[in-house]
mmCIF file as gemmi writes it, N, C-alpha and C atoms, coordinates in Angstrom:
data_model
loop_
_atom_site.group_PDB
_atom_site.id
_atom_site.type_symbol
_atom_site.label_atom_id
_atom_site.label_alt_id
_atom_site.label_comp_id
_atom_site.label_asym_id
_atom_site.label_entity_id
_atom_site.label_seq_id
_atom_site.pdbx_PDB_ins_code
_atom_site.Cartn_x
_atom_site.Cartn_y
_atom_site.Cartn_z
_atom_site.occupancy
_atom_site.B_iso_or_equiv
_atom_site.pdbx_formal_charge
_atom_site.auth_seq_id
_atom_site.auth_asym_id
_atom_site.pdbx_PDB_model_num
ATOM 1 N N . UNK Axp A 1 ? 94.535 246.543 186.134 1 0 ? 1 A 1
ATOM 2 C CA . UNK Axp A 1 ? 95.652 246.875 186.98 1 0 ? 1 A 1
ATOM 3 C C . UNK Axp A 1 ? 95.536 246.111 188.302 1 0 ? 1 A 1
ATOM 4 N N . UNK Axp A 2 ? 96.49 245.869 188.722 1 0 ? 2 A 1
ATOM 5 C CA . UNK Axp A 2 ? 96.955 244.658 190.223 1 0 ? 2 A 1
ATOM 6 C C . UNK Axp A 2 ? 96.928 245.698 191.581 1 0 ? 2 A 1
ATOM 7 N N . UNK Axp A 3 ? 96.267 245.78 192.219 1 0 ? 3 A 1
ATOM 8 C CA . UNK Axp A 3 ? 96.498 246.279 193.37 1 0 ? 3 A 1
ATOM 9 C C . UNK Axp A 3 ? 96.912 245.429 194.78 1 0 ? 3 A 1
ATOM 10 N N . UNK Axp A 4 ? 97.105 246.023 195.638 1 0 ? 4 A 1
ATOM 11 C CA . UNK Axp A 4 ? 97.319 245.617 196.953 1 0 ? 4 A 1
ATOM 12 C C . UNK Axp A 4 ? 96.038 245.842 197.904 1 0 ? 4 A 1
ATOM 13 N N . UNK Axp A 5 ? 95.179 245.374 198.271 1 0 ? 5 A 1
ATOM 14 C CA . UNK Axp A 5 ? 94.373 245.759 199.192 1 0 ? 5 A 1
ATOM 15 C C . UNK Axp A 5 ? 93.651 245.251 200.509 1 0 ? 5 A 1
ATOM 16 N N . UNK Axp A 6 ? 95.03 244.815 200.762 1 0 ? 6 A 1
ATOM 17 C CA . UNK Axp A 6 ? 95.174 244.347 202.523 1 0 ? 6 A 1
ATOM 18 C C . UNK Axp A 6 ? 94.357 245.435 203.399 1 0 ? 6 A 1
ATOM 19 N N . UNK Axp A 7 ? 94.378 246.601 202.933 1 0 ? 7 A 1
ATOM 20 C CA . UNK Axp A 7 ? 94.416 247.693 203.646 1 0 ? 7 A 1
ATOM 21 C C . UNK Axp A 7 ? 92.475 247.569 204.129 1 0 ? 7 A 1
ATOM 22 N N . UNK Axp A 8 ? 91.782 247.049 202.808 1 0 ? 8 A 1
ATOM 23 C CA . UNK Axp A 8 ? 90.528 247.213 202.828 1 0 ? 8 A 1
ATOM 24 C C . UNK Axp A 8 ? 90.023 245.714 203.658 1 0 ? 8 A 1
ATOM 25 N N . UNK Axp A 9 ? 90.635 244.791 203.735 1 0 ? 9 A 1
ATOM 26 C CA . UNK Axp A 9 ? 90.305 243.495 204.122 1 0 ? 9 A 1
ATOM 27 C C . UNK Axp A 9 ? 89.756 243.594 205.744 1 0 ? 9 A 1
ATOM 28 N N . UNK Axp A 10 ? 88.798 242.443 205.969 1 0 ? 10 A 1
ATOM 29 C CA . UNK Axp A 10 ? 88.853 242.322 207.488 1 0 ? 10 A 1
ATOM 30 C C . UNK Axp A 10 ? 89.305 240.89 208.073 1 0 ? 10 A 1
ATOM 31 N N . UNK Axp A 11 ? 89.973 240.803 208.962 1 0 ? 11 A 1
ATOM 32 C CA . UNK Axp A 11 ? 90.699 239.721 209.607 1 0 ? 11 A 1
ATOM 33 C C . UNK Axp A 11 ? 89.914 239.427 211.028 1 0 ? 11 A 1
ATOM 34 N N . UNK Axp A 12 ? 89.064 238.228 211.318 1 0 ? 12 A 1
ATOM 35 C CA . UNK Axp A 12 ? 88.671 237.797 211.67 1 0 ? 12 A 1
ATOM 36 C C . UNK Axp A 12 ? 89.105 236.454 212.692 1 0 ? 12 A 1
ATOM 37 N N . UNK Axp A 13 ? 89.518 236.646 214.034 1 0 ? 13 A 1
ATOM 38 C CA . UNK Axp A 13 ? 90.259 235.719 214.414 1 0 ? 13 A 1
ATOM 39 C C . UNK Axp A 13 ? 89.424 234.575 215.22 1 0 ? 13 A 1
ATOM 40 N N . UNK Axp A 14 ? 88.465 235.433 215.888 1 0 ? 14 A 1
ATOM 41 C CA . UNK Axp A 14 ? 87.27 234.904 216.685 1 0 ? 14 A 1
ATOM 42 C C . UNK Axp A 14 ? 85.922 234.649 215.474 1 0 ? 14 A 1
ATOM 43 N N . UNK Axp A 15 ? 85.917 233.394 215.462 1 0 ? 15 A 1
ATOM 44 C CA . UNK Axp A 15 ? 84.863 233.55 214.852 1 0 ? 15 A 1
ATOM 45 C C . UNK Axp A 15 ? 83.264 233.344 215.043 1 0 ? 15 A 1
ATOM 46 N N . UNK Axp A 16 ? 82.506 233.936 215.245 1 0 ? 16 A 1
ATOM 47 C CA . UNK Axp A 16 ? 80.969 233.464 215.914 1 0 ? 16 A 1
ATOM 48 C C . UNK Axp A 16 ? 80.805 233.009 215.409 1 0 ? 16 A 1
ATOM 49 N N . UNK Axp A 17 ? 80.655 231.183 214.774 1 0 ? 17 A 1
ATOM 50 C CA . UNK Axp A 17 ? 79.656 230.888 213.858 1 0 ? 17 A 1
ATOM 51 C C . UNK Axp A 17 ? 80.556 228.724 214.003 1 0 ? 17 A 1
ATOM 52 N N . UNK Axp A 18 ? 80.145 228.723 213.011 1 0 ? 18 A 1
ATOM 53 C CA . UNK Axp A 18 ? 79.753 227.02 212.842 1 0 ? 18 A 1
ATOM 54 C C . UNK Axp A 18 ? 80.524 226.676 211.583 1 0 ? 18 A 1
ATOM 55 N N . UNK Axp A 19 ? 80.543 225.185 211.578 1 0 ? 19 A 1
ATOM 56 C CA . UNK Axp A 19 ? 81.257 224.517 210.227 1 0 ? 19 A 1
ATOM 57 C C . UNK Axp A 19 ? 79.886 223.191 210.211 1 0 ? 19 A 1
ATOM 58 N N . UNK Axp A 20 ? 79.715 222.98 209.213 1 0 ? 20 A 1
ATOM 59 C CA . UNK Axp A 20 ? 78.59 221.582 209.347 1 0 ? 20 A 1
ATOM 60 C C . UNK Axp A 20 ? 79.182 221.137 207.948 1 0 ? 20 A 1
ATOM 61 N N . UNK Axp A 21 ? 79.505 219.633 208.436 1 0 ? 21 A 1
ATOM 62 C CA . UNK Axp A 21 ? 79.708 218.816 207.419 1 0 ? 21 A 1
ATOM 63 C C . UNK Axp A 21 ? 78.523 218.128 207.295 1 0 ? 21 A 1
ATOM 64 N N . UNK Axp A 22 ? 78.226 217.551 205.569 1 0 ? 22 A 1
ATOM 65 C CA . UNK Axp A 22 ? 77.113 216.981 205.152 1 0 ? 22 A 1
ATOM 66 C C . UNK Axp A 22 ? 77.784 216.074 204.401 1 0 ? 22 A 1
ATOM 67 N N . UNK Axp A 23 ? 77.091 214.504 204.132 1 0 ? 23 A 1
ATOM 68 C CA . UNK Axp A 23 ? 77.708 213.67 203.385 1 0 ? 23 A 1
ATOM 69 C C . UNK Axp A 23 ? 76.648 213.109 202.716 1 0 ? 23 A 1
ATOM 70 N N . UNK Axp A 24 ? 76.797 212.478 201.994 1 0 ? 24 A 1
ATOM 71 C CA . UNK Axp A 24 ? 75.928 212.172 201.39 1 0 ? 24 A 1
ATOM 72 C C . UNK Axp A 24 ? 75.882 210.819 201.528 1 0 ? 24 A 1
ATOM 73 N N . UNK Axp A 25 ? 75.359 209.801 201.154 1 0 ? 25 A 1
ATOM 74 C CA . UNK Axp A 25 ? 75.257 208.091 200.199 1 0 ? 25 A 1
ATOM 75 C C . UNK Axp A 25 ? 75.569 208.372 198.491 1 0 ? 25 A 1
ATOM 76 N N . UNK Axp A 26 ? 76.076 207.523 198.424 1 0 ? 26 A 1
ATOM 77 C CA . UNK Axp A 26 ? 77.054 207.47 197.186 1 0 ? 26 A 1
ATOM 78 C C . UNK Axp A 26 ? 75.83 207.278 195.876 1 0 ? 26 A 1
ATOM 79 N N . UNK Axp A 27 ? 74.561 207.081 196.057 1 0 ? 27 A 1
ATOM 80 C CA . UNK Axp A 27 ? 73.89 207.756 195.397 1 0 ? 27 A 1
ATOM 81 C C . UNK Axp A 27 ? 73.509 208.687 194.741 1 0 ? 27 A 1
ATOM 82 N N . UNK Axp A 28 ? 73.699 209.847 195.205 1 0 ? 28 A 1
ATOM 83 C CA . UNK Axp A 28 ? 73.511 211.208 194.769 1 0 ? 28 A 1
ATOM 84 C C . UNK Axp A 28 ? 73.789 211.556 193.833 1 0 ? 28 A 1
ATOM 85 N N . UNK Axp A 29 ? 72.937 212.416 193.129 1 0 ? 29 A 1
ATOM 86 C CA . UNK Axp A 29 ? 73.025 212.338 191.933 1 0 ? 29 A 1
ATOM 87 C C . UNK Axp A 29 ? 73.085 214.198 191.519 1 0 ? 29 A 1
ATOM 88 N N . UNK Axp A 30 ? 73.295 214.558 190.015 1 0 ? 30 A 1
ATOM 89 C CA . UNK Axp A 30 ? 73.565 216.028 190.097 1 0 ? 30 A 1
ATOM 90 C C . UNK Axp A 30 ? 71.814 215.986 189.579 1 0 ? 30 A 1
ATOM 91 N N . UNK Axp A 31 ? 71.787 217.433 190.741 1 0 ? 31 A 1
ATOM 92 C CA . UNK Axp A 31 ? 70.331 217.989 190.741 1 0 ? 31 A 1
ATOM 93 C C . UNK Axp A 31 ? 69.474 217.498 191.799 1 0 ? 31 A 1
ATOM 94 N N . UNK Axp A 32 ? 70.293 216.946 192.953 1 0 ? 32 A 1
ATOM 95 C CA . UNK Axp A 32 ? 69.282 216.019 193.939 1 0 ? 32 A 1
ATOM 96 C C . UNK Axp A 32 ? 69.317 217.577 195.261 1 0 ? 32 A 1
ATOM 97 N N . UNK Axp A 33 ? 68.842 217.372 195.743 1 0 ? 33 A 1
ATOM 98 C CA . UNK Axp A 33 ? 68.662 218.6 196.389 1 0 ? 33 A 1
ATOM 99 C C . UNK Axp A 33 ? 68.518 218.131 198.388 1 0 ? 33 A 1
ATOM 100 N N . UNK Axp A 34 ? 69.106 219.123 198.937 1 0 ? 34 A 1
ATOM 101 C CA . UNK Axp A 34 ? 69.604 217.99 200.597 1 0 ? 34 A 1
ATOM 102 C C . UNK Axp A 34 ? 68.709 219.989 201.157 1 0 ? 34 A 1
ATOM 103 N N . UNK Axp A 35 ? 67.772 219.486 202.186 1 0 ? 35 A 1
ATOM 104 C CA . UNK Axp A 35 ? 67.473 221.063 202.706 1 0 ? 35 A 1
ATOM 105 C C . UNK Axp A 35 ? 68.13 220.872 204.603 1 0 ? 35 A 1
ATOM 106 N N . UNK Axp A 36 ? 68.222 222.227 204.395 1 0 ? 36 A 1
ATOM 107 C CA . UNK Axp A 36 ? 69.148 222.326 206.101 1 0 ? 36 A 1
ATOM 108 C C . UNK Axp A 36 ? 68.279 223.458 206.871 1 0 ? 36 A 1
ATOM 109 N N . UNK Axp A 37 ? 67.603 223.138 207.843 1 0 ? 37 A 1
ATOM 110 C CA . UNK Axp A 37 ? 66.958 224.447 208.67 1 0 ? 37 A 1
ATOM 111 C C . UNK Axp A 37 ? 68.377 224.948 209.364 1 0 ? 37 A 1
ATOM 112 N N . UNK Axp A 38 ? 68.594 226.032 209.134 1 0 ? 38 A 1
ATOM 113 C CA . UNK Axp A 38 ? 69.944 227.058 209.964 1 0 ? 38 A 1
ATOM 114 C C . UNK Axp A 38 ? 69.906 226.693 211.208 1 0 ? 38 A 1
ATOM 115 N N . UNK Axp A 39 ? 68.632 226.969 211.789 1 0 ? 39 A 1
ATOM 116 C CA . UNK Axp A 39 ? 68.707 227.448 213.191 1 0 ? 39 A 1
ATOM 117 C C . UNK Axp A 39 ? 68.812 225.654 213.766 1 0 ? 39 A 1
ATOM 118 N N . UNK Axp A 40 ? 68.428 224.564 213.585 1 0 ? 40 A 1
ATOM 119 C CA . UNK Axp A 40 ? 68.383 223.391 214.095 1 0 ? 40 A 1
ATOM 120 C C . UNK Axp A 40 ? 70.241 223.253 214.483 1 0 ? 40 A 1
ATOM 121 N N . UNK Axp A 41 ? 70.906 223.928 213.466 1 0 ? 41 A 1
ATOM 122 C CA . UNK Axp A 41 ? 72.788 223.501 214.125 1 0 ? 41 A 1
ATOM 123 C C . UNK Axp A 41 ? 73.169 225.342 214.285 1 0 ? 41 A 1
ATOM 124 N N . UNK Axp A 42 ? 72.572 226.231 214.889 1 0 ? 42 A 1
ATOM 125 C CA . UNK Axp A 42 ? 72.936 227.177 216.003 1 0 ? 42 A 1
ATOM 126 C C . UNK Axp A 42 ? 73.326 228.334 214.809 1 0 ? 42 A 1
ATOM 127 N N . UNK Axp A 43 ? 73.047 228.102 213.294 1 0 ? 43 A 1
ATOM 128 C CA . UNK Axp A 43 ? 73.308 229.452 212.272 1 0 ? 43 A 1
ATOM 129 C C . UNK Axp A 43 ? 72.051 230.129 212.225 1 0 ? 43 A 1
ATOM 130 N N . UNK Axp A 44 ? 72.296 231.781 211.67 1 0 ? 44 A 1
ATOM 131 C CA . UNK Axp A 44 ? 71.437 232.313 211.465 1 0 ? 44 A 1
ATOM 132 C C . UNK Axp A 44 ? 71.943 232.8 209.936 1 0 ? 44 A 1
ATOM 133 N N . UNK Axp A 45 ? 72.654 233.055 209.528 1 0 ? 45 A 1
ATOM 134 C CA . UNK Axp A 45 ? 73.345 233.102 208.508 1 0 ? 45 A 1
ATOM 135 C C . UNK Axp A 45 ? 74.412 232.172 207.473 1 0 ? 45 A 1
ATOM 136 N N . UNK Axp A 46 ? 74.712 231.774 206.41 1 0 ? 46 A 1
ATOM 137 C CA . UNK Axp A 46 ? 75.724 231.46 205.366 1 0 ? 46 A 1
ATOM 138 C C . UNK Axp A 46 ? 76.609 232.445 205.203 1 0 ? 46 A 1
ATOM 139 N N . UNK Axp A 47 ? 77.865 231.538 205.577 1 0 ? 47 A 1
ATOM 140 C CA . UNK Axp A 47 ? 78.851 232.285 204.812 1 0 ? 47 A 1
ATOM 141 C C . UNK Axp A 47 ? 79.545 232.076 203.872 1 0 ? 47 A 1
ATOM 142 N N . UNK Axp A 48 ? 79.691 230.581 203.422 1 0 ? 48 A 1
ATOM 143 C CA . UNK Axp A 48 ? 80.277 229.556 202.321 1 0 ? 48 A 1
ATOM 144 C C . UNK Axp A 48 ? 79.882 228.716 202.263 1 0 ? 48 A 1
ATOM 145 N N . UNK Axp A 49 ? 80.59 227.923 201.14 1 0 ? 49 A 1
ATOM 146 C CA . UNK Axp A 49 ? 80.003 226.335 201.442 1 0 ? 49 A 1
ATOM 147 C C . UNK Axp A 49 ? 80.926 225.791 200.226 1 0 ? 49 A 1
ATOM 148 N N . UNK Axp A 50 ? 81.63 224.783 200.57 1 0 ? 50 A 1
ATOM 149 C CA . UNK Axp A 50 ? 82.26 224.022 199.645 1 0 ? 50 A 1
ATOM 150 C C . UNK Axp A 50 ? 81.77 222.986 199.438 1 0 ? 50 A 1
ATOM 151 N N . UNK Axp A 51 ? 81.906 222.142 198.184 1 0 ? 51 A 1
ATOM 152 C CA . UNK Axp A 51 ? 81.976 220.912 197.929 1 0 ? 51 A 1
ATOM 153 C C . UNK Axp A 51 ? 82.661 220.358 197.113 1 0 ? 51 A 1
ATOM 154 N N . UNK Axp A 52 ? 82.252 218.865 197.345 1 0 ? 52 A 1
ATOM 155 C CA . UNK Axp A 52 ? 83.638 218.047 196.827 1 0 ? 52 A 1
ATOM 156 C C . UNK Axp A 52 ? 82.567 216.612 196.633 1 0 ? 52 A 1
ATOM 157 N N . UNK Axp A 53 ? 83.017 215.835 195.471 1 0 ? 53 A 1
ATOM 158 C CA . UNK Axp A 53 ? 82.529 214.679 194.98 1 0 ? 53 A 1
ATOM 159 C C . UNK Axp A 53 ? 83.773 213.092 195.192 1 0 ? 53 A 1
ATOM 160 N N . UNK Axp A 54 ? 82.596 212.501 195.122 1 0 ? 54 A 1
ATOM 161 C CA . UNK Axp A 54 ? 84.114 211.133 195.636 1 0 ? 54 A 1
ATOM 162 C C . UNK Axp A 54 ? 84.258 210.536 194.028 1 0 ? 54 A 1
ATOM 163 N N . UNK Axp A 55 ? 85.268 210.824 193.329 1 0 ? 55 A 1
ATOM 164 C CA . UNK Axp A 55 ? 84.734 210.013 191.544 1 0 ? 55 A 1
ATOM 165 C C . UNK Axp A 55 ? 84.967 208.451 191.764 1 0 ? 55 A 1
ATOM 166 N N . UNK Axp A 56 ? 85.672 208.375 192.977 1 0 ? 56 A 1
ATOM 167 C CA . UNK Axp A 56 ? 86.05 206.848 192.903 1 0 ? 56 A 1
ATOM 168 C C . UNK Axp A 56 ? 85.86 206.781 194.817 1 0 ? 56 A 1
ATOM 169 N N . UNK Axp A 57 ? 84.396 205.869 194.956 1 0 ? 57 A 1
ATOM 170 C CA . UNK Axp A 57 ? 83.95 205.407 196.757 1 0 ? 57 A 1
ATOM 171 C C . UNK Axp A 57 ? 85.306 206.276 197.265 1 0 ? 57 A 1
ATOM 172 N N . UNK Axp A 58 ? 84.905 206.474 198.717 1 0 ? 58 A 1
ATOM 173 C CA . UNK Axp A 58 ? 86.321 207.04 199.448 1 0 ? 58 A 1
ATOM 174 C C . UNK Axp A 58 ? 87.949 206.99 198.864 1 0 ? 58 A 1
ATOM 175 N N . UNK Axp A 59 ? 87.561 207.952 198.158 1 0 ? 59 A 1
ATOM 176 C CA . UNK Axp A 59 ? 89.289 207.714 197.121 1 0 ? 59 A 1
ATOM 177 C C . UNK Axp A 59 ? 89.596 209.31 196.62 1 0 ? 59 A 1
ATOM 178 N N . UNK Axp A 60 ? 89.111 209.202 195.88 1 0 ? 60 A 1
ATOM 179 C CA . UNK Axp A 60 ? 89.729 210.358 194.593 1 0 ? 60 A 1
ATOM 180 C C . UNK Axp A 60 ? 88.962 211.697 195.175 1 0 ? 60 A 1
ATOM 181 N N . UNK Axp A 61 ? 88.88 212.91 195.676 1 0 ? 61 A 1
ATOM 182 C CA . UNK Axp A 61 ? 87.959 214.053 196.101 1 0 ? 61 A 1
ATOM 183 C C . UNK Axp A 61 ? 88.331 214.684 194.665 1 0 ? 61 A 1
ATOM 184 N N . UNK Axp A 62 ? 86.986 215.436 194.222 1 0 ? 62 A 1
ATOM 185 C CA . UNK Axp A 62 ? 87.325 216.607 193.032 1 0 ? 62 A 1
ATOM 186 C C . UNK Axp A 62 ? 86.262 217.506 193.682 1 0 ? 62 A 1
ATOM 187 N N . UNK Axp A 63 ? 86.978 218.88 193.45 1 0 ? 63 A 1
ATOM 188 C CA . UNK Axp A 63 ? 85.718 219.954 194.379 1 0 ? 63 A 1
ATOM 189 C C . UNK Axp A 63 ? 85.033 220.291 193.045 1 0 ? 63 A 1
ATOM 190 N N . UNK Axp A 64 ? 83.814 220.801 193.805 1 0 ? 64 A 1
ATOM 191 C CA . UNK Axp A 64 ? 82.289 220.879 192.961 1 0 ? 64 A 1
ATOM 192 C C . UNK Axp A 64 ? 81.315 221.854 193.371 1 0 ? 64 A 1
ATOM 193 N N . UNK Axp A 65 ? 80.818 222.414 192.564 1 0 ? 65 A 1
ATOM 194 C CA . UNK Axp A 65 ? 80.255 223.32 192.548 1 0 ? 65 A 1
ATOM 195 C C . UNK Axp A 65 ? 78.581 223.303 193.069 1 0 ? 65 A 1
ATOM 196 N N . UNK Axp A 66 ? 77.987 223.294 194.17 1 0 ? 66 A 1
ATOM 197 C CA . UNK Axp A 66 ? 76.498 223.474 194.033 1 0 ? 66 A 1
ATOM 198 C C . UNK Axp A 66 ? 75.87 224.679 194.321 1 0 ? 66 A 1
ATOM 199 N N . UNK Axp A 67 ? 74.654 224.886 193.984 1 0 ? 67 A 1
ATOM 200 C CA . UNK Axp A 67 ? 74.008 225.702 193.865 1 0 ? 67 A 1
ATOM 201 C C . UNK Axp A 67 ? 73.26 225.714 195.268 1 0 ? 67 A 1
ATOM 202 N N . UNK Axp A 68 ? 73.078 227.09 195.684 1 0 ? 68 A 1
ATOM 203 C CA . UNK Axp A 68 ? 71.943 227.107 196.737 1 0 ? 68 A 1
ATOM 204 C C . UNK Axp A 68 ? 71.336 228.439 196.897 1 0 ? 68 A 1
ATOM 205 N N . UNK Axp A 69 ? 70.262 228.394 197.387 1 0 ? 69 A 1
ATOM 206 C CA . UNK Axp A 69 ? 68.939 229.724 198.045 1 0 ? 69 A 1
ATOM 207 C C . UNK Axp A 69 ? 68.383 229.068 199.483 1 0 ? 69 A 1
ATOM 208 N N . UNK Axp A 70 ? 68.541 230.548 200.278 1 0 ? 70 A 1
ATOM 209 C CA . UNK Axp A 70 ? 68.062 230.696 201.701 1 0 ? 70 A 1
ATOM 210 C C . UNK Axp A 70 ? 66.981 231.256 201.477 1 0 ? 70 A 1
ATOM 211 N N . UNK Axp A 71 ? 65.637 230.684 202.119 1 0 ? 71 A 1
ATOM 212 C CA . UNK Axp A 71 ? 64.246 231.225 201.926 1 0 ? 71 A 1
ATOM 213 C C . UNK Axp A 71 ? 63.939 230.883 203.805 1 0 ? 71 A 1
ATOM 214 N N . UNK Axp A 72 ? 63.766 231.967 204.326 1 0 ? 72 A 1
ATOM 215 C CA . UNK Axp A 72 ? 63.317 232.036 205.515 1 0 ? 72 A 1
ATOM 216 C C . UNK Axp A 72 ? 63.932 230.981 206.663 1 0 ? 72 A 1
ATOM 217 N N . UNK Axp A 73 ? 65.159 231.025 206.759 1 0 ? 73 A 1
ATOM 218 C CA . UNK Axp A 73 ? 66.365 229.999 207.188 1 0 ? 73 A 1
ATOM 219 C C . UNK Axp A 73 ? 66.377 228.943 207.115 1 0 ? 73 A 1
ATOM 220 N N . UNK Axp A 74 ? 65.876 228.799 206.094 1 0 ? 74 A 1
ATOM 221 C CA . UNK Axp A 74 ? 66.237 227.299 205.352 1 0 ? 74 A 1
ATOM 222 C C . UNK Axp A 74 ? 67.334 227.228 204.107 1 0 ? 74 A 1
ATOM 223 N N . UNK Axp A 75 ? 68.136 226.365 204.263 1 0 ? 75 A 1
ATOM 224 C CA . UNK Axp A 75 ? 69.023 226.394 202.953 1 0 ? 75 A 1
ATOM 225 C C . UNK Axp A 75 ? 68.704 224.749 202.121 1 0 ? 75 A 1
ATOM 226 N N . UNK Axp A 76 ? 68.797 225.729 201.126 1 0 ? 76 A 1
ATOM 227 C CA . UNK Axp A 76 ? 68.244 224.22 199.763 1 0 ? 76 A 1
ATOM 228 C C . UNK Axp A 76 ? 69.891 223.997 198.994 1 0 ? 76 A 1
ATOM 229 N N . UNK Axp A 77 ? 70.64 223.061 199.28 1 0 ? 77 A 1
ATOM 230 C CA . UNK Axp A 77 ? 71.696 223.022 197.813 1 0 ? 77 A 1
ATOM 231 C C . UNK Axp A 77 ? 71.27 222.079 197.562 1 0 ? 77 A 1
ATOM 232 N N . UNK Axp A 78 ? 71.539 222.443 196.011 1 0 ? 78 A 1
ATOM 233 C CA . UNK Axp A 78 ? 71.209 221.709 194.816 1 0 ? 78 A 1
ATOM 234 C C . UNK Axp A 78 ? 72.961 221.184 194.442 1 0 ? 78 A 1
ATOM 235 N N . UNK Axp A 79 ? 72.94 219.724 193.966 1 0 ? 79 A 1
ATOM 236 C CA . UNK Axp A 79 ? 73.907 219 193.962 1 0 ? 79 A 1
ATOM 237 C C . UNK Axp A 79 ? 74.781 219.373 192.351 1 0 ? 79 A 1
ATOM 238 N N . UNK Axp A 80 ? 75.743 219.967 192.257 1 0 ? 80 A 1
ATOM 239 C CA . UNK Axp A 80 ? 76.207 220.547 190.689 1 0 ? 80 A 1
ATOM 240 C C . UNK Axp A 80 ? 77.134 218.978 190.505 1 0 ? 80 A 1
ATOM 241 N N . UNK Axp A 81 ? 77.631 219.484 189.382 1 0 ? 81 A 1
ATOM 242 C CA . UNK Axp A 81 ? 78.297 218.152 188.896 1 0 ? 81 A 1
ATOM 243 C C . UNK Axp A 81 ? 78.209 217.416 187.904 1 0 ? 81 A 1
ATOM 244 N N . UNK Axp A 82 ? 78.26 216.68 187.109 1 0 ? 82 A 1
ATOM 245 C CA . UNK Axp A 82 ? 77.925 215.95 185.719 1 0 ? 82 A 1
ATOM 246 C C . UNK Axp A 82 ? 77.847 214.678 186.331 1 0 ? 82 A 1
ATOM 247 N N . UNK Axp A 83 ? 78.236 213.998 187.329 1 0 ? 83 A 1
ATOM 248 C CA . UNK Axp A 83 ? 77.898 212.936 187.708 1 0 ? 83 A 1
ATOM 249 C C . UNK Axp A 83 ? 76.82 212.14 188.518 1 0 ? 83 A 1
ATOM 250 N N . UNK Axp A 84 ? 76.71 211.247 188.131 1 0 ? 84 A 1
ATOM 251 C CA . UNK Axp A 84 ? 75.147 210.749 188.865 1 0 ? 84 A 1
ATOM 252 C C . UNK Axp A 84 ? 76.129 209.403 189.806 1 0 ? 84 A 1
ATOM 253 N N . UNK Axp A 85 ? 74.948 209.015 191.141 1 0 ? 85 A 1
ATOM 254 C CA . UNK Axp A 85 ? 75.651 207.717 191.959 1 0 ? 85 A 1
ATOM 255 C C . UNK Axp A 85 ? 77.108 208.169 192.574 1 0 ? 85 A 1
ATOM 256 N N . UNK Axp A 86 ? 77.202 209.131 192.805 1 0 ? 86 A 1
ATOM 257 C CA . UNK Axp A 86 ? 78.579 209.732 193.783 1 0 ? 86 A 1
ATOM 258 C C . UNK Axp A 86 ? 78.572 210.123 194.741 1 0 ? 86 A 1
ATOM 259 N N . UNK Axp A 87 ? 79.348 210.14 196.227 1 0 ? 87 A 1
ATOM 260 C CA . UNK Axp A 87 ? 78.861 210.253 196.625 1 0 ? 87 A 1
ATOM 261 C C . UNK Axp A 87 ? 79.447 211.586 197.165 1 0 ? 87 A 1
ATOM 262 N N . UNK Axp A 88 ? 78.911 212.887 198.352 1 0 ? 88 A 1
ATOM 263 C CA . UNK Axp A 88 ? 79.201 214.013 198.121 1 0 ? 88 A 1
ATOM 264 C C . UNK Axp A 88 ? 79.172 214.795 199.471 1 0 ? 88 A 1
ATOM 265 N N . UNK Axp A 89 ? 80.092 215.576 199.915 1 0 ? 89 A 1
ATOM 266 C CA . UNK Axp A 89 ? 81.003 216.182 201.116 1 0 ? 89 A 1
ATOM 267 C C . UNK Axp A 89 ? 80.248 217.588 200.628 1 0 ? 89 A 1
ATOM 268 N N . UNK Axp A 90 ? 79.723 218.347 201.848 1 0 ? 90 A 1
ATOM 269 C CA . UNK Axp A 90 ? 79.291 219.803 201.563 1 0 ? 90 A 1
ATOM 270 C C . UNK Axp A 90 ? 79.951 220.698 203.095 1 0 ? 90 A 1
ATOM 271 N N . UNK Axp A 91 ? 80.982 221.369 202.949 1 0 ? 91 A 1
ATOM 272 C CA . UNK Axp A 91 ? 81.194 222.233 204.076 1 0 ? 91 A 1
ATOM 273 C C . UNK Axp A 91 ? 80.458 223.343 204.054 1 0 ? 91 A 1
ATOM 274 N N . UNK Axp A 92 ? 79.968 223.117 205.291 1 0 ? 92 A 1
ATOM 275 C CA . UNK Axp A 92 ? 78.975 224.62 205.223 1 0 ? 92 A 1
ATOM 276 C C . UNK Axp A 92 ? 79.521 225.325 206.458 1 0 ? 92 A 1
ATOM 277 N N . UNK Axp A 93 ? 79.606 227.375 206.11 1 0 ? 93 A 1
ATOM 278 C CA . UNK Axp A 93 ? 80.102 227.713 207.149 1 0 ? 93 A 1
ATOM 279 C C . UNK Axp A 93 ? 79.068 228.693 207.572 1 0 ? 93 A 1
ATOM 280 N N . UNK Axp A 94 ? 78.621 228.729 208.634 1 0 ? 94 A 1
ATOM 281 C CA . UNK Axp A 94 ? 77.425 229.714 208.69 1 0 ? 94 A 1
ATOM 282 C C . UNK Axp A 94 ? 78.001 230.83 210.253 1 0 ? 94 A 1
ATOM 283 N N . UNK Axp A 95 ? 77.042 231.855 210.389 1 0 ? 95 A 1
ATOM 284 C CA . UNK Axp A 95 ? 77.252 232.965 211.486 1 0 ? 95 A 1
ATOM 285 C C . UNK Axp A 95 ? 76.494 232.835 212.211 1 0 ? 95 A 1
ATOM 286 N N . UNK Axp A 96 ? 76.733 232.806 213.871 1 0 ? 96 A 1
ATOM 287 C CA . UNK Axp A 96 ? 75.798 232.845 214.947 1 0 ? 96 A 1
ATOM 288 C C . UNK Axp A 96 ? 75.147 233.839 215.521 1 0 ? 96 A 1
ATOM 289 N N . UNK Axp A 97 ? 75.615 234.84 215.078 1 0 ? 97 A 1
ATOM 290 C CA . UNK Axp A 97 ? 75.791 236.33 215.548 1 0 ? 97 A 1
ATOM 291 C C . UNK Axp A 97 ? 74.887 237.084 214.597 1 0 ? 97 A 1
């Protein structure tokens, strides 16, 4: 069954926290792994993280899936994808607060 549940949501206008873009070299391959200390760009927390692969040098974006684990504010993603030599965009959104 479809509900409505605006009611339960929270709306967030101010936001404490950060955006960090990561790029890669068109190398990258799926399963290559990029680590980020939080606290070095002002996060103490993850809140998302998108990605996106280039299938064709600065051209074509297809979003992509990677994998990641926070072990003592460090974040590890692991590069998802079926493609190897691409190169690869990671938005990361983390909390300051």
């Amino acid at each position: 069954m479809v509900e409505e549940i605006t009611s339960g949501c929270t709306f967030t206008r101010k936001i404490p926290g950060f955006c960090l873009k990561i790029e890669t070299a068109d190398t990258a391959d799926d399963g290559d792994t990029i680590v980020v200390t939080l606290a070095d760009y002002g996060m103490k927390t993850i809140e998302g993280i998108a990605g996106y692969t280039h299938s064709t040098t600065d051209s074509i974006v297809i979003s992509e899936a990677p994998t990641t684990s926070v072990t003592a504010g460090v974040l590890t993603i692991t590069v998802g994808g079926s493609t190897d030599n691409k190169k690869r965009v990671f938005l990361l959104f983390g909390d300051s607060s």
